[in-house]
C-alpha positions as semicolon CSV with decimal commas, in nm:
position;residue;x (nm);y (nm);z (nm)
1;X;-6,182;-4,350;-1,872
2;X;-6,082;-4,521;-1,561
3;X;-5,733;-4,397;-1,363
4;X;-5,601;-4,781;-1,539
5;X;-5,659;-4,629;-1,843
6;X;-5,467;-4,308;-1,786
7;X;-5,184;-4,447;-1,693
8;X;-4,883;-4,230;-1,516
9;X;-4,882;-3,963;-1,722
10;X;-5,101;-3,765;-1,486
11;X;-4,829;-3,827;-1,232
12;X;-4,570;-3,659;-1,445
13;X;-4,746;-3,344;-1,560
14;X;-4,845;-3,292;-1,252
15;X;-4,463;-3,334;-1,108
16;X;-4,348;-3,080;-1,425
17;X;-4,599;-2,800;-1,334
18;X;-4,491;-2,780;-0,981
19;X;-4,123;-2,760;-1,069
20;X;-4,256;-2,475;-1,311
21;X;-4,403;-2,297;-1,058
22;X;-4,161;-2,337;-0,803
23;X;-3,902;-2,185;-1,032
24;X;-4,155;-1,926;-1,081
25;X;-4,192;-1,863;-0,730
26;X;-3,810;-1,871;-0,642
27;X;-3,695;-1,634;-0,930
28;X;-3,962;-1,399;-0,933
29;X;-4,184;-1,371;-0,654
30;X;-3,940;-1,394;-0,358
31;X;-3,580;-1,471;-0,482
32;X;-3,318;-1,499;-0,250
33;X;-3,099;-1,212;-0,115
34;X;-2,814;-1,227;-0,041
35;X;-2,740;-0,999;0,283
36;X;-2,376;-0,938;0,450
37;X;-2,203;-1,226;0,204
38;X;-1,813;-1,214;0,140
39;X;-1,662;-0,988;-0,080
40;X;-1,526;-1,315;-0,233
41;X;-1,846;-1,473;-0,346
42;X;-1,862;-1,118;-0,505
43;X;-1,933;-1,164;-0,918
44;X;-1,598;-1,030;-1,082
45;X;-1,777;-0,703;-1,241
46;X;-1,892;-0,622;-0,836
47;X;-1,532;-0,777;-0,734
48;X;-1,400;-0,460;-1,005
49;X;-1,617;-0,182;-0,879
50;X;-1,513;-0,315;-0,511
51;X;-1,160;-0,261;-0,572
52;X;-1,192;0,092;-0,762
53;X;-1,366;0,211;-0,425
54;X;-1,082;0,097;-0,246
55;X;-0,818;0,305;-0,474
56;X;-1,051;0,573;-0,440
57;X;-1,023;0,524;-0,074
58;X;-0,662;0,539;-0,036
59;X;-0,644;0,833;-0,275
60;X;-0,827;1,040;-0,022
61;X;-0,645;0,901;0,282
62;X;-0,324;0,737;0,165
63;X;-0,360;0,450;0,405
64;X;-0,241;0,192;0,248
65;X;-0,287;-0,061;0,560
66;X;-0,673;-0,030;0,539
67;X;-0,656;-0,067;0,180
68;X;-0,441;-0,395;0,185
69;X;-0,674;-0,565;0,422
70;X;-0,985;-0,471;0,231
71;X;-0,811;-0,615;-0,081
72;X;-0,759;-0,933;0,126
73;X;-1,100;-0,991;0,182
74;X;-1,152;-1,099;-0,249
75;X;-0,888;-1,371;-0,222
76;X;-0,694;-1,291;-0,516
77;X;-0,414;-1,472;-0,545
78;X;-0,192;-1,206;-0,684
79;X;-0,350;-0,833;-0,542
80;X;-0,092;-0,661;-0,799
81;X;-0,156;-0,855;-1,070
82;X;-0,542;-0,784;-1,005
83;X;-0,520;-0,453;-0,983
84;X;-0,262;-0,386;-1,238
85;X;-0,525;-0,576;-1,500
86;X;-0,844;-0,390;-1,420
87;X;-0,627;-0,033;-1,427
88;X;-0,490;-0,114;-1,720
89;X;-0,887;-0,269;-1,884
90;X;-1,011;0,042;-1,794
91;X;-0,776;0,246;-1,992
92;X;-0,893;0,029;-2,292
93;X;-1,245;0,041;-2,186
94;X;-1,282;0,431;-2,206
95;X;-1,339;0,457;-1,891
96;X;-1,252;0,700;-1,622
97;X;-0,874;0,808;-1,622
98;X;-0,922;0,883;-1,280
99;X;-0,983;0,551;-1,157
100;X;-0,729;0,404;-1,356
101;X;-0,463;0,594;-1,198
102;X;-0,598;0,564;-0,833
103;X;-0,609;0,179;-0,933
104;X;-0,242;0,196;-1,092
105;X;-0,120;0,391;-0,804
106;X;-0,236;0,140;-0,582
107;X;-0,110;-0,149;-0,753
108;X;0,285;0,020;-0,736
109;X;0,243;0,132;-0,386
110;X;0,100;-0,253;-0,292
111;X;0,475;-0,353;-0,510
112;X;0,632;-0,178;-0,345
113;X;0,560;-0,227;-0,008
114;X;0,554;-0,570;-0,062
115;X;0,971;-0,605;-0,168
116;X;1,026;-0,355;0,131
117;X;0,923;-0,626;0,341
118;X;1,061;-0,901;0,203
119;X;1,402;-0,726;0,225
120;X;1,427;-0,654;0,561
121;X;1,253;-0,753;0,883
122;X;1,008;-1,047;0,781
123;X;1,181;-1,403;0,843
124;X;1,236;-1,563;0,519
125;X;1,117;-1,915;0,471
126;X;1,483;-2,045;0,573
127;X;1,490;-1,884;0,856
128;X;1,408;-1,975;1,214
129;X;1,269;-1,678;1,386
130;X;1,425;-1,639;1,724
131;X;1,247;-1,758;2,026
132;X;1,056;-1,516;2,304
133;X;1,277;-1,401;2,636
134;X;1,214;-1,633;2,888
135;X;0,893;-1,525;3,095
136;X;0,951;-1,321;3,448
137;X;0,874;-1,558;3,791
138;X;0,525;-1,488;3,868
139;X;0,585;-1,352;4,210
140;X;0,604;-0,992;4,381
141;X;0,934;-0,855;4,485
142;X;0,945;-0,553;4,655
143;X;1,289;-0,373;4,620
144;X;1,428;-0,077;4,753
145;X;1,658;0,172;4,486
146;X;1,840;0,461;4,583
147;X;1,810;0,724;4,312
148;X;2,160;0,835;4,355
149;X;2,099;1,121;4,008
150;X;1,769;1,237;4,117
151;X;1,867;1,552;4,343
152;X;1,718;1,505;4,684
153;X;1,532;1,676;4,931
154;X;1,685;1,963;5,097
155;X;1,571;2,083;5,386
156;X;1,711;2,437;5,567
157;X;1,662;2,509;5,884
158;X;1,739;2,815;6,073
159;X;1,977;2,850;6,371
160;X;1,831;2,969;6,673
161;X;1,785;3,310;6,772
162;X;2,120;3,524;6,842
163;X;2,335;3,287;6,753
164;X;2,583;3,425;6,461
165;X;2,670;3,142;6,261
166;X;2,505;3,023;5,905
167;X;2,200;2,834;5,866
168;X;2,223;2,441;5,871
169;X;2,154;2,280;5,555
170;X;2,077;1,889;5,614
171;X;2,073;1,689;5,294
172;X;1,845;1,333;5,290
173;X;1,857;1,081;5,064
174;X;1,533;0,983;4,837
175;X;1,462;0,625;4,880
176;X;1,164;0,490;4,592
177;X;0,987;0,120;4,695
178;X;0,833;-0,046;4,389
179;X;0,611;-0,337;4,363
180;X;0,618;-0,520;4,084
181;X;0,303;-0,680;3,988
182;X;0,307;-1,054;3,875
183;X;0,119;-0,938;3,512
184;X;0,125;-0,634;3,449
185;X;0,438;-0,512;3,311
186;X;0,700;-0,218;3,465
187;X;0,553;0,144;3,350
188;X;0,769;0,316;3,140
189;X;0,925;0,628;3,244
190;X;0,723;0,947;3,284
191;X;0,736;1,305;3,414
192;X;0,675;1,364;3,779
193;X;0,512;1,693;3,927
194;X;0,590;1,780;4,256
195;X;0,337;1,889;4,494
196;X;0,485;2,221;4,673
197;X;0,543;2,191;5,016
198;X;0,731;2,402;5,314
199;X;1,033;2,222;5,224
200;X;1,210;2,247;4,887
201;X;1,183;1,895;4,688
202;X;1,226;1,969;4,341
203;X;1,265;1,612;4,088
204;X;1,430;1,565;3,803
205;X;1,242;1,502;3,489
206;X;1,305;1,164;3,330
207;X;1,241;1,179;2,908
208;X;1,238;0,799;2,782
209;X;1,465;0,772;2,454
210;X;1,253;0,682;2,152
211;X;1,419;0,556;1,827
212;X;1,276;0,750;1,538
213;X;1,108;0,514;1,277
214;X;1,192;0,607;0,896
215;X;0,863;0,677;0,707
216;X;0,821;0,432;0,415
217;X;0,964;0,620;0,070
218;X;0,694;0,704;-0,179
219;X;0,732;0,736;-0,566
220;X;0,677;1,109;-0,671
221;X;0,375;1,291;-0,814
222;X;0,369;1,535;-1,098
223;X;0,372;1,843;-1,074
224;X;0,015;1,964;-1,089
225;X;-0,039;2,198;-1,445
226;X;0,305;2,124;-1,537
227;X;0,320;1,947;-1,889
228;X;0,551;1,649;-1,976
229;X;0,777;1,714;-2,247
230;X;1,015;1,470;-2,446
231;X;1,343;1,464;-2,276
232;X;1,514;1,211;-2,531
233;X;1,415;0,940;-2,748
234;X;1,671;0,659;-2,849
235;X;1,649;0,351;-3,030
236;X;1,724;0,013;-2,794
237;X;1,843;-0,253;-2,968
238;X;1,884;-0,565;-2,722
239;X;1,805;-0,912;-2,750
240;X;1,626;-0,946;-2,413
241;X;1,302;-0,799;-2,573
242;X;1,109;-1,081;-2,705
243;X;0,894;-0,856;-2,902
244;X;0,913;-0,455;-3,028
245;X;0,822;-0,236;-2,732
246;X;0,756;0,110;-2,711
247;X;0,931;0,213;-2,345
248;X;0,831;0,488;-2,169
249;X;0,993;0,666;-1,822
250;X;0,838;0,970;-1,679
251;X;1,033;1,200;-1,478
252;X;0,967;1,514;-1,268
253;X;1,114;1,853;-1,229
254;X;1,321;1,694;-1,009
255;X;1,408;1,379;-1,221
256;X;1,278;1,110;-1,014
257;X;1,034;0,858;-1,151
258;X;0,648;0,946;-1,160
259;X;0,404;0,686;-1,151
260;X;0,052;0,668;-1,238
261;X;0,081;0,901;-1,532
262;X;-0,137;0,795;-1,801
263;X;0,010;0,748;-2,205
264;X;-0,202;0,738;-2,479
265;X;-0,093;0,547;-2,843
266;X;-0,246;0,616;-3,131
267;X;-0,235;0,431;-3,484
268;X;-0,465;0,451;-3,824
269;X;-0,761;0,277;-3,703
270;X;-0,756;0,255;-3,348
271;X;-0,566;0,393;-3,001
272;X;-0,485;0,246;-2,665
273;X;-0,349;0,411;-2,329
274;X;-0,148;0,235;-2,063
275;X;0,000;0,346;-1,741
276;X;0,375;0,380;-1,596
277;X;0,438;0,236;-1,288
278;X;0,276;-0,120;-1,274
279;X;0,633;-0,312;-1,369
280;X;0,854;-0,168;-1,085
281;X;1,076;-0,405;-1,111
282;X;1,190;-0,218;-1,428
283;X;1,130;0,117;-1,317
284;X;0,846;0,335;-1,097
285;X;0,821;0,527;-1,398
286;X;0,874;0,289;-1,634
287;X;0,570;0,167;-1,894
288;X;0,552;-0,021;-2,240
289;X;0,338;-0,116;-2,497
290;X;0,356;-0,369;-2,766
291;X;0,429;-0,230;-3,157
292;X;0,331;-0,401;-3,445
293;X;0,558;-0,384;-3,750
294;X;0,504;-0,164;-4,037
295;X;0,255;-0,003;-3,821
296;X;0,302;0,429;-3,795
297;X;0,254;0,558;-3,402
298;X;0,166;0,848;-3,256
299;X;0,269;0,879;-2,877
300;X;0,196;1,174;-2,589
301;X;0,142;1,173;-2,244
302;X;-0,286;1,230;-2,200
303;X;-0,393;1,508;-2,065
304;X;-0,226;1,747;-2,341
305;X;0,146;1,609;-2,362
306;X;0,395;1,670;-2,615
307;X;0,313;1,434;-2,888
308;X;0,545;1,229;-3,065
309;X;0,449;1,121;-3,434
310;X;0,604;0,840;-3,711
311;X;0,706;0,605;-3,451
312;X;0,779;0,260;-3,627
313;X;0,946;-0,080;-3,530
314;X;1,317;-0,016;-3,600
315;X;1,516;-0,308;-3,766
316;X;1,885;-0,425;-3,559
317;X;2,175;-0,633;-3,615
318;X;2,344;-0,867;-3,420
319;X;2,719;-0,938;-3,413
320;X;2,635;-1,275;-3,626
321;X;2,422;-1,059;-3,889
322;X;2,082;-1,126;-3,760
323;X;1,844;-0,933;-3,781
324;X;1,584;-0,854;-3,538
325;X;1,344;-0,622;-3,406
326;X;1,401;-0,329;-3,200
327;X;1,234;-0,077;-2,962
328;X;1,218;0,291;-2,904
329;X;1,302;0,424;-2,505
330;X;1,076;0,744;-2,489
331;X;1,186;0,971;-2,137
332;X;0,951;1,285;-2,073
333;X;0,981;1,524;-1,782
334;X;0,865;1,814;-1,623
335;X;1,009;2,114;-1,660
C-alpha cells in the first residue's frame, strides 16, 4: 500500500497518541507543584483547614491583629460570614467541638471589632478626613531657652580665711542650645543623669504625660467546670420571626453574655448543635435554631448541660385573630 493509499489517518493517530502520552506524562510522571501559591487559589476544603489553624492560632495567643490579616490573605468577601458557616458545618459534620468554638469565637471577636471601628475613629464614607499640619521649613535654627523650672547650678564658695561672715552662695542660670535638625523630628522628653562633679548641679527629672489607651472589651468565658443551668424559659410570641425559632442566651455567674458555648438539639431521628455568639447584633450570647412544627425537642447545653425535653412550636394570636407561629426564649447560666 502506497502512503496515497493510506490516506491521513496515519497523521491523526499519530497526533492522538502523543496527546495520550503527554497527559500521561503531565499527570503522572512529573505533575506540576504548586510551591509558595496564594492562600486564595487555595481549594475551599484547604481554604477550611487554613482558617481552623488560624482560630487555633488566636486561641493560644489572642491576637486578633495577626489573625485578621491572615484571614485577608483568602479574599472572602465577608470573613464573618465565612467563618460563622464553617463553625457552624462543623457542628453538623461531627466534627471537633473544639474547633468549632475557636472558629465561632473568632467569628464574634472579628464582629465585633469590626462595629467598634466603624463607630468611632475610622472616617465614614461622607466624611472628608482632615488634612496633615503643614510641614516644618527645612532649615536649622539654633535657639537659646532659659529653663526658668529646672533648678540651677549652685555653686558655694568659701570666704577667705579669718574673715567671720557666712559663706557666699552665687546662683547661675542654666542656659540649653538646641539644634533642630531639618528631618529628624524633636526627641521627646527623657530623664537626665547628672554626672557628679565638685560643684552641686542636681536636674530635675522631666516624665512625658501619656494618655492611657482603653483595652478593647471582650465577651466573657464560662466558667471552667461550672455547668449551665436553665435560668427561665418563656414563650415569644412576635411577628418579627418569620419562622419558629428556638432562642437561646447564655449567661455567666456574673450574668453577662458567653459566647462560643456550644447547644446541642435533639429530635426522633436526628440532632444538630449550633453555637451562641455568631449574630451579635442580637446578642453575644444569643443563638437560634429553626423548629419544625409538630416536631418534639430536646435541648441542653453539650458538654453535660441541663437538658430541656417536649419542646414544640407554640401556636399565637394576633390582635386581628391570626394565628401564627411562635418561639421559645431559652436563658441558662452559671451558677
Amino acid at each position: 500500500m502506497n502512503r496515497e493509499a493510506r490516506g491521513p489517518w496515519y497523521l491523526l493517530t499519530g497526533l492522538l497518541l502523543g496527546a495520550v502520552l503527554g497527559v500521561a506524562y503531565a499527570w503522572m510522571v512529573q505533575p506540576v507543584e504548586y510551591i509558595n501559591t496564594s492562600p486564595a487559589s487555595l481549594r475551599s476544603d484547604f481554604k477550611d483547614r487554613y482558617r481552623a489553624l488560624i482560630a487555633s492560632a488566636y486561641m493560644a495567643n489572642s491576637d486578633l491583629v495577626r489573625a485578621r490579616a491572615r484571614l485577608e490573605l483568602l479574599q472572602d468577601a465577608d470573613v464573618y460570614q465565612a467563618l460563622a458557616e464553617q463553625a457552624q458545618r462543623t457542628l453538623a459534620e461531627g466534627r471537633s467541638p473544639e474547633e468549632a468554638r475557636a472558629l465561632g469565637l473568632l467569628a464574634v471577636a472579628i464582629r465585633q471589632s469590626s462595629s467598634a471601628a466603624g463607630s468611632g475613629g475610622v472616617p465614614t464614607s461622607g466624611e472628608t478626613p482632615s488634612p496633615p499640619p503643614p510641614a516644618t521649613p527645612q532649615s536649622t535654627t539654633n535657639f537659646t531657652a532659659t529653663l526658668q523650672s529646672i533648678p540651677v547650678i549652685t555653686t558655694t564658695q568659701a570666704a577667705p580665711l579669718g574673715t567671720p561672715t557666712a559663706p557666699v552662695t552665687t546662683t547661675q542660670v542654666l542656659s540649653v542650645t538646641l539644634a533642630i535638625s531639618p528631618t529628624l523630628p524633636l526627641p521627646t522628653a527623657r530623664s537626665a543623669t547628672a554626672t557628679p562633679s565638685p560643684s552641686s548641679i542636681r536636674f530635675a527629672t522631666l516624665t512625658p504625660t501619656r494618655t492611657p489607651t482603653p483595652l478593647p472589651t471582650r465577651t466573657s468565658t464560662p466558667t471552667p467546670g461550672a455547668p449551665f443551668v436553665l435560668d427561665s424559659l418563656r414563650q415569644v410570641c412576635d411577628r418579627q420571626w418569620t419562622e419558629p425559632l428556638l432562642q437561646v442566651e447564655t449567661l455567666d455567674a456574673a450574668r453577662q453574655p458567653v459566647s462560643g458555648v456550644e447547644v446541642l438539639v435533639q429530635w426522633p431521628g436526628g440532632q444538630d448543635r449550633f453555637l451562641t455568639g455568631l449574630k451579635p447584633e442580637i446578642g453575644p450570647g444569643y443563638g437560634d435554631f429553626t423548629m419544625t412544627p409538630g416536631v418534639t425537642y430536646l435541648l441542653q447545653i453539650a458538654g453535660g448541660g441541663q437538658p430541656v425535653p417536649d419542646l414544640t412550636t407554640p401556636e399565637c394570636e394576633d390582635a386581628t385573630g391570626t394565628r401564627y407561629w411562635g418561639s421559645w426564649r431559652l436563658i441558662f447560666a452559671q451558677p
